[in-house]
C-alpha positions in Angstrom: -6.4 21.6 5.9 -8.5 25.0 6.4 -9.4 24.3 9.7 -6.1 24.6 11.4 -5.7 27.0 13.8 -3.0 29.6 13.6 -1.4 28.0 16.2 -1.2 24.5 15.4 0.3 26.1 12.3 2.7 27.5 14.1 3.8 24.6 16.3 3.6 22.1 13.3 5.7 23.7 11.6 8.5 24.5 14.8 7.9 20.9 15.9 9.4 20.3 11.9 12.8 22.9 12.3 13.2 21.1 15.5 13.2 17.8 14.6 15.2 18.9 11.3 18.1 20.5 13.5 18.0 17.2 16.2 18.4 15.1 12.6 21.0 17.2 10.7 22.7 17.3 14.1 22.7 13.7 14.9 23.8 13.3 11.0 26.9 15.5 11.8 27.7 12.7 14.8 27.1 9.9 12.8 29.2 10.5 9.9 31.7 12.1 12.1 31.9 8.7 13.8 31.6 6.8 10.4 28.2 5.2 11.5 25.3 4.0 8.6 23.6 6.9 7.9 21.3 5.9 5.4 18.2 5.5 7.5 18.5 9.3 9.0 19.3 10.9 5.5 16.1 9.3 4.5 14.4 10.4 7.2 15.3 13.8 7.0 14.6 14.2 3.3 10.9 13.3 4.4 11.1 15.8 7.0 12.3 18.6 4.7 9.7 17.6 2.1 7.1 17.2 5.1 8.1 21.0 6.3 8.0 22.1 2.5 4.2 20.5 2.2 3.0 22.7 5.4 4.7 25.6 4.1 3.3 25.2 0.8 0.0 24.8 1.8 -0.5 27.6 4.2 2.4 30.2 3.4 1.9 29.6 -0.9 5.7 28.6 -0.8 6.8 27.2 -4.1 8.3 23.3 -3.8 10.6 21.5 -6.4 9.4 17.8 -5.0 8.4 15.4 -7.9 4.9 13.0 -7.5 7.9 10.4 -6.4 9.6 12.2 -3.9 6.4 13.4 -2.2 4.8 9.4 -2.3 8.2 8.5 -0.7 8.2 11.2 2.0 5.2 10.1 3.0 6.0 6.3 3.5 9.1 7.4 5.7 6.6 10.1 7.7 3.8 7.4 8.1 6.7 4.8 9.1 7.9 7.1 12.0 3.8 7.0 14.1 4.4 3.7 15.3 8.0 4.5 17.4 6.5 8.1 18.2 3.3 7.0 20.1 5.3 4.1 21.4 7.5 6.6 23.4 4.3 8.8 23.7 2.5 6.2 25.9 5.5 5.9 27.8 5.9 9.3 28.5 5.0 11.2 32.2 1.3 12.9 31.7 2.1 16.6 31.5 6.1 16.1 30.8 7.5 18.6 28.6 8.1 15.4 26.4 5.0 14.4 26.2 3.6 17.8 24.9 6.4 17.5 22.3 5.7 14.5 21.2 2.2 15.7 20.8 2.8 18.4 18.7 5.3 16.2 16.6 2.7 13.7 16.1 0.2 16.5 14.8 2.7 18.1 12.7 3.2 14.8 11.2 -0.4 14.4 10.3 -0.7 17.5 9.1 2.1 17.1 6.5 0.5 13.5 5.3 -2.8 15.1 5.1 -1.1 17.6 3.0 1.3 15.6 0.8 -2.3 13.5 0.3 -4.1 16.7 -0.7 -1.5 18.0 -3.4 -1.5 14.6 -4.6 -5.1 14.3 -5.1 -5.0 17.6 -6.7 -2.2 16.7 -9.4 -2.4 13.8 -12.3 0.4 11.2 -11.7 
């Protein structure tokens, strides 16, 4: 995790709050329209945890996540490549999408590499 550029830093973790806000708004939606929203709140705990994991590692933030939490953030964050790079592939060479999508797909292997690292650092 040394090697990351300052900017890839920065975009991983705006690529996170972006995603968050699109989540928490699409939550809003959902239960406003009294849709499941089970899946999403899932999702989005692994996205706060996944922004809390960068944020530890390079800004020495503190986190309250337990060994649990952080295994289960990553399954949801791992679960989320496959429907990612599908619409990637999809996507117009040098659309606006597919530069987000790349930076979403880096932030997200960022914060797996870095949920893996504290993990490997901490006795279960």
């Amino acid at each position: 995790m040394e090697n990351v550029s300052n900017v890839d830093k920065l975009e991983s973790i705006q690529s996170f709050q972006s995603t968050i806000s699109k989540s928490e708004n699409a939550l809003a939606q959902m239960t406003q329209k009294g849709a499941n929203t089970t899946l999403l709140k899932k999702r989005l705990k692994a996205l706060y945890i996944g922004l809390a994991m960068l944020e530890n590692v390079w800004n020495q933030r503190a986190h309250h996540y337990t060994q649990e939490d952080l295994a289960e953030a990553r399954n949801v964050l791992t679960g989320l490549f496959p429907s990612i790079e599908n619409i990637y592939t999809k996507s117009k060479a040098g659309s606006p999408q597919k530069t987000l999508l790349e930076r979403r797909i880096k932030a997200l292997e960022l914060a797996v590499q870095a949920i893996d690292d504290l993990s490997n650092d901490k006795p279960i």
